[in-house]
C-alpha positions, 0 to 999 in steps of 0.5 A, spaced: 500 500 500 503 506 498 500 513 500 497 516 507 495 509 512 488 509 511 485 512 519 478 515 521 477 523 521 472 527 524 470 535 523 465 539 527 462 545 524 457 549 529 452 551 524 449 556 530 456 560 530 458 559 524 465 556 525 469 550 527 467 546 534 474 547 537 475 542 544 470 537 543 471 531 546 470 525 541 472 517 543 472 511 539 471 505 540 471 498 536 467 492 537 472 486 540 471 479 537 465 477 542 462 485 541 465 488 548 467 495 546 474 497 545 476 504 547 482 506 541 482 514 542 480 520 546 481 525 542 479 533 543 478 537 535 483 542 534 481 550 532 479 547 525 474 543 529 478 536 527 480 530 529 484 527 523 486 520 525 481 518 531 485 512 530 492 516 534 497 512 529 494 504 530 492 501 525 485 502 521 481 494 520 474 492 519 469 492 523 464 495 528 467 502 531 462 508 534 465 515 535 461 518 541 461 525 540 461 530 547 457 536 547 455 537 554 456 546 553 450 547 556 446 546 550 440 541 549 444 536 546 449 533 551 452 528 547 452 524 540 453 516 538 454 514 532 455 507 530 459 505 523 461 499 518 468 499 517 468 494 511 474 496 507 481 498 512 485 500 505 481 506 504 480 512 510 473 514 513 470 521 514 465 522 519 462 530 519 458 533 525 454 539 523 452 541 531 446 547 531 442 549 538 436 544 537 439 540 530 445 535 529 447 532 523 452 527 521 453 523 514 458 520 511 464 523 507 470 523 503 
């Protein structure tokens, strides 16, 4: 395999202020062999609002991963958990949050 090693990435937007969501927490599990969670990374977004190897240098492999996001600042939502499929361990995953008042929004992305 040639190029950067494949990783799982994230970018909060908080579309009420218009800008990145600098500071917010974010962990990764994965789901061991008989489906007890594995914490990999606790990780904190940059300026940028980013996260951009949630994985903190281990290696990416198939399976069941869960980002939960951290966004007890006092608003309506505490927290977000996003449950993925990871099927193909030679290419990487971007999973965007969009972050309003009373509005979450995730996709999958490239």
């Amino acid at each position: 395999m040639t190029g950067p090693r494949p990783t799982i990435s994230t970018h909060i937007l908080d579309t009420g202020s218009g800008g990145p969501a600098e500071g917010v927490p974010v962990r990764l599990w994965r789901s061991g062999p008989s489906g007890e969670p594995e914490l990999l990374a606790e990780l904190r977004t940059d300026r940028d609002g980013r996260i951009r190897d949630l994985l903190d240098g281990g290696r990416l492999v198939a399976g069941r991963y869960r980002l939960e996001f951290g966004l007890d600042d006092g608003g309506f939502f505490t927290g977000l958990s996003v449950d993925v499929a990871i099927d193909d361990p030679e290419r990487s995953y971007h999973v965007p949050l969009l972050r309003a008042p009373y509005g979450l929004s995730t996709y999958r992305g490239s």
